[in-house]
C-alpha positions in Angstrom: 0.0 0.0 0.0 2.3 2.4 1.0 4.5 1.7 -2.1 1.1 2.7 -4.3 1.1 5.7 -2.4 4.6 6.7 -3.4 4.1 5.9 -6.9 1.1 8.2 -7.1 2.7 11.0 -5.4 5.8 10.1 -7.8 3.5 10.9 -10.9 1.7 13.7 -9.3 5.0 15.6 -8.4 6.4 14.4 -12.1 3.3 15.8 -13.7 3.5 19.6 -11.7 7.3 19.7 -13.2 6.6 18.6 -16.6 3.8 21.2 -16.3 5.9 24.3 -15.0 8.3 23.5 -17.4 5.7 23.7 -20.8 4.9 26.9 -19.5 8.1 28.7 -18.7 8.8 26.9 -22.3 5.6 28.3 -23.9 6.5 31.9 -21.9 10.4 32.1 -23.2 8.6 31.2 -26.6 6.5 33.9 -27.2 9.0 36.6 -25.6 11.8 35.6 -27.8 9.2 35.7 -31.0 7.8 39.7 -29.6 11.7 40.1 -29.2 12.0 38.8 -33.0 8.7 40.6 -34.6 9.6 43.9 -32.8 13.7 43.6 -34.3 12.3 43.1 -37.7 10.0 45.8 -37.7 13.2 48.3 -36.6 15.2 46.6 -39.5 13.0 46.9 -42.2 12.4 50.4 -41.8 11.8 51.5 -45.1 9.4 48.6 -45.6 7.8 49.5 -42.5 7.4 52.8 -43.7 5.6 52.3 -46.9 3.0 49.4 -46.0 0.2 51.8 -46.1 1.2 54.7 -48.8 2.6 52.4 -51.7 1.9 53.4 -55.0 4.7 52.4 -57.5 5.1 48.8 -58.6 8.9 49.2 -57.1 7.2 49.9 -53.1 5.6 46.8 -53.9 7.5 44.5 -55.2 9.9 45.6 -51.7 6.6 44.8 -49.5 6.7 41.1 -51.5 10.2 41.0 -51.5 10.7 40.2 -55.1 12.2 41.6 -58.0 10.8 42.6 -61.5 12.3 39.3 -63.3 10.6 37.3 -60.9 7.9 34.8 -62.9 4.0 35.2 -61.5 4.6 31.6 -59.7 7.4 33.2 -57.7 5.8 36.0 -56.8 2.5 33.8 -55.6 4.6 31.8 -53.7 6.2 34.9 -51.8 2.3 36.2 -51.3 0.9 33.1 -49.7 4.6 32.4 -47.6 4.0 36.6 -46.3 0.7 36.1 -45.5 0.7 33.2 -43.8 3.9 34.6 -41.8 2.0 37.6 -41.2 -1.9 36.5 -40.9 -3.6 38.2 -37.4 -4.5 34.9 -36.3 -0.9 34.0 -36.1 0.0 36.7 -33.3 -3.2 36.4 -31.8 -1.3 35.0 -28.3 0.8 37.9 -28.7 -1.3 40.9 -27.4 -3.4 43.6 -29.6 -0.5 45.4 -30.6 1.2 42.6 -32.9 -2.2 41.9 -34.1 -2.9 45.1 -35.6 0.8 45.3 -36.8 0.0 42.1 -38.6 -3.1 43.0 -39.8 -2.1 46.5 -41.2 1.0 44.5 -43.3 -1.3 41.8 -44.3 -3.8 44.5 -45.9 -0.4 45.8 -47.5 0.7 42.5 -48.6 -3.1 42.0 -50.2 -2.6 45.4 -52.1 0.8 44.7 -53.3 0.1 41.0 -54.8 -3.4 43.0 -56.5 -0.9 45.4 -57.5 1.3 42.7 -59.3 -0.6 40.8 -60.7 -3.0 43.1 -62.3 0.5 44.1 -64.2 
């Protein structure tokens, strides 16, 4: 009996420590990626810049990060890669400011691919 007894407190103590450590895991997680987003918006600050007021096909090819040889497949590719890297329900976790970060460059990305491939 008493060996039942440790076992169960065994698994219960196990199951408390596996449990702090997913969410100290799931907490150094999402700092390090508000660390990341907030780096690359500082980097890119021409891009950053020019998510709402593009209007030459040059702005936004930069938004889409492709060049004017690029074929139509490439530049889909870069679309649906930026907006599922960008799409609001992505940095939901993250707090109301990353979401409407990602939801004004998701608009931008939108415009941009409209943009291209109209041309």
């Amino acid at each position: 009996m008493t060996r039942f007894v440790t076992l169960i407190i065994f698994i219960i103590v196990g199951y408390l420590i596996y449990r702090h450590i997913i969410r100290m895991l799931k907490h150094h997680v999402t700092r390090m990626y508000k660390q990341e987003m907030y780096q690359r918006s500082e980097r890119s600050g021409y891009q950053r810049q020019n998510w709402e007021n593009a209007h030459t096909a040059e702005e936004y090819r930069q938004i889409l990060g492709v060049t004017d040889k690029d074929s139509p497949a490439t530049i889909r590719k870069k679309y649906t890669e930026l907006l599922a890297k960008y799409h609001p329900d992505k940095v939901q976790h993250l707090g109301i400011e990353f979401q409407e970060m990602a939801e004004r460059k998701t608009k931008a990305i939108i415009q941009a691919y409209e943009f291209l491939r109209k041309r």
